[in-house]
C-alpha positions in Angstrom: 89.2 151.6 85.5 89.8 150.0 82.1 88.5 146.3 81.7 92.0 145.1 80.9 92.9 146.8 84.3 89.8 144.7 86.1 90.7 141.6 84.5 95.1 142.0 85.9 93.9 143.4 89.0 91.8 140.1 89.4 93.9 137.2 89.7 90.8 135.0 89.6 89.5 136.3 86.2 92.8 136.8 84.9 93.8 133.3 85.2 90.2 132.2 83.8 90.5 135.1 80.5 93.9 133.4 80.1 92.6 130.3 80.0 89.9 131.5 77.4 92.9 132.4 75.0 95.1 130.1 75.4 94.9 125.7 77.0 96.6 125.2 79.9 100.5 124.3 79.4 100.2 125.5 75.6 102.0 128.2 74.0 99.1 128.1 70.6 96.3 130.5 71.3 92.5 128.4 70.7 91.2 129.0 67.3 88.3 131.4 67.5 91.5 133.6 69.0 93.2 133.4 65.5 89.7 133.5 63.7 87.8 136.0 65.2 90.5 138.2 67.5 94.0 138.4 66.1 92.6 139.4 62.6 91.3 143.0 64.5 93.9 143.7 66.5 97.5 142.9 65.0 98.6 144.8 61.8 99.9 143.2 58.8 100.8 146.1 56.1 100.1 145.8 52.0 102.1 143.1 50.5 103.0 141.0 53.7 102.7 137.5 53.5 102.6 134.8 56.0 103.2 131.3 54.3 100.6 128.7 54.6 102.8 126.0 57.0 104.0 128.8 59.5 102.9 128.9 63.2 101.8 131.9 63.9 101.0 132.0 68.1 100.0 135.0 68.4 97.7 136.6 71.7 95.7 139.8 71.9 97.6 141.5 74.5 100.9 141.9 72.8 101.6 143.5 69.4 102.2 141.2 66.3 103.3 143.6 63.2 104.4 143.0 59.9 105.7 145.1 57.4 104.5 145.9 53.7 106.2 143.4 51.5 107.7 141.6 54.5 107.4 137.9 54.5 107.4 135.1 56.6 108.4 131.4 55.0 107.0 128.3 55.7 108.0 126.4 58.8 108.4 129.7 60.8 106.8 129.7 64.5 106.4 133.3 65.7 105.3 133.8 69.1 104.0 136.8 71.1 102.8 135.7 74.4 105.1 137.1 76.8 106.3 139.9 74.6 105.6 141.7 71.3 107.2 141.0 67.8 107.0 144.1 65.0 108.8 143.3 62.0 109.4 146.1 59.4 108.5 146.4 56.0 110.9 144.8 53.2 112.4 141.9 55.3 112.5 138.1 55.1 112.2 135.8 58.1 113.1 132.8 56.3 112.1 128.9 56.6 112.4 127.3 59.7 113.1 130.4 62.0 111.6 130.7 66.0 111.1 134.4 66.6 109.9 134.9 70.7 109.5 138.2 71.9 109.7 140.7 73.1 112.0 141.0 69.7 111.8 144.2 67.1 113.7 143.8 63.7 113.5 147.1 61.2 113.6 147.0 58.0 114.9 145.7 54.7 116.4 142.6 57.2 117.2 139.5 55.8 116.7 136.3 58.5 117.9 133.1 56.6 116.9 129.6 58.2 117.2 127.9 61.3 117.5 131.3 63.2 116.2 131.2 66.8 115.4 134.7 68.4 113.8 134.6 71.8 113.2 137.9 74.2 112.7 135.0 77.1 114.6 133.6 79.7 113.1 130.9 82.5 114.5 131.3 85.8 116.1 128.3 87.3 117.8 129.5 91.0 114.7 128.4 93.4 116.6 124.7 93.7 113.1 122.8 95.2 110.5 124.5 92.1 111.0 122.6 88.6 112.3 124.9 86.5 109.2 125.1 84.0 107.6 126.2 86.8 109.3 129.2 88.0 108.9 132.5 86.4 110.1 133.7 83.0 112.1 137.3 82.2 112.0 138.8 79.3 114.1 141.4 77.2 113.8 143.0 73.8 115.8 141.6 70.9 116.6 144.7 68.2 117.8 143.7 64.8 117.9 147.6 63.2 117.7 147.7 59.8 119.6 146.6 57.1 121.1 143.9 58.4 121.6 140.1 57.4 121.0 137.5 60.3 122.8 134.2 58.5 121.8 130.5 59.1 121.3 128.7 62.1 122.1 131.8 64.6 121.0 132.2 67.7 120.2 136.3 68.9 119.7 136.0 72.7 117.4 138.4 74.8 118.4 141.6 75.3 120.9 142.2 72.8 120.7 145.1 69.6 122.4 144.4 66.2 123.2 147.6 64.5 121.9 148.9 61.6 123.6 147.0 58.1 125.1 144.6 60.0 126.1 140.9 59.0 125.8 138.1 61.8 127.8 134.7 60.2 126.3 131.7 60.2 126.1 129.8 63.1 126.7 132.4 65.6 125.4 132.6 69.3 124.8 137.1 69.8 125.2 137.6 73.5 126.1 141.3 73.7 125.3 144.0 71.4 126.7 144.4 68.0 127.7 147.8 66.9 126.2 149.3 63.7 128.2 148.5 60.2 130.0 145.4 61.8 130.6 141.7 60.4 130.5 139.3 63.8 130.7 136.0 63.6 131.5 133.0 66.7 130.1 131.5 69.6 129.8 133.8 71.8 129.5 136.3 68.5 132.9 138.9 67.9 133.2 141.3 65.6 135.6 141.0 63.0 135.2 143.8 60.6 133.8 147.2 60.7 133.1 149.7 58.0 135.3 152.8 57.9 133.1 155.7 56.3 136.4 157.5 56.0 138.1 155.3 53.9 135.1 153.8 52.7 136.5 149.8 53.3 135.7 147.2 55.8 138.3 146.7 57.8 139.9 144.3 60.5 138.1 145.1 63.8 141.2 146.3 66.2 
């Protein structure tokens, strides 16, 4: 048995290694995580850069990945704890954005700002246990590649955009978007959708 098998087989000493990683009631891992763990484990490809005034809460046991030439702008708060995040090579996460996992986005992706991406759900239907107290589900967010997420959207978990799509500003996804679509609204419809016959965007039918 592998010790990462010991330790979740033990409730006891998983709830204690947790606690090692990361204060009680606290999403940010403890700094010799970040200083002497993170830096081994996750993989950040040539020519990626994390700005200086991010928040980057990252754990050891999910993936954190980010793609050569890929950046991440100030302000940014990218969290892996109950699921992991890969972002390809080539793409932007721009200022301000919350990215949760479980969430993959591919490459040559443009986030603007303001975007909120989160794999997580809390559950809320036990009436007599507080709600931050009840368990959490998760789902994986795909953004394939290509693809322009615009300002102040919201991608909810479970849902894929397809490759070279455009998401307008403002927009709450809460179903899958089909590849080569423009969807805008809250919840998110798609309005046009590339015709590789006639070679136009047209009016979705």
């Amino acid at each position: 048995m592998s010790i990462a098998d010991k330790i979740k087989s033990n409730p006891a000493l998983k709830k204690w290694v947790h606690w090692m990683l990361v204060p009680t009631g606290e999403a940010r891992p403890r700094v010799w995580v970040k200083l002497f763990v993170n830096r081994f484990i996750h993989k950040r490809h040539k020519g990626s850069v994390i700005r200086r005034r991010t928040r980057i809460d990252v754990l050891p046991f999910n993936a954190f990945e980010l793609g050569a030439n890929s950046i991440i702008e100030d302000f940014c708060t990218i969290n892996n704890g109950v699921g992991a995040v890969k972002i390809g090579d080539n793409t932007l996460i721009g200022m301000s954005n919350v990215i949760i996992g479980p969430v993959n986005i591919g490459h040559n992706v443009i986030f603007a700002q303001n975007i909120v991406a989160s794999g997580l759900n809390h559950e809320y239907r036990d009436p007599d246990v507080p709600i931050r107290f009840q368990p959490v589900t998760t789902a994986t967010i795909t953004v394939e590649d290509d693809c322009w997420i615009a300002a102040n959207t919201v991608l909810t978990a479970g849902i894929t955009i397809g490759k070279h799509s455009v998401i307008g500003a403002g927009s709450v996804v809460t179903k899958d978007i089909p590849p080569y679509s423009v969807a805008v609204g809250n919840p998110a419809k798609v309005l046009k959708q590339y015709d590789p016959i006639k070679k136009e965007w047209l009016k979705a039918i």
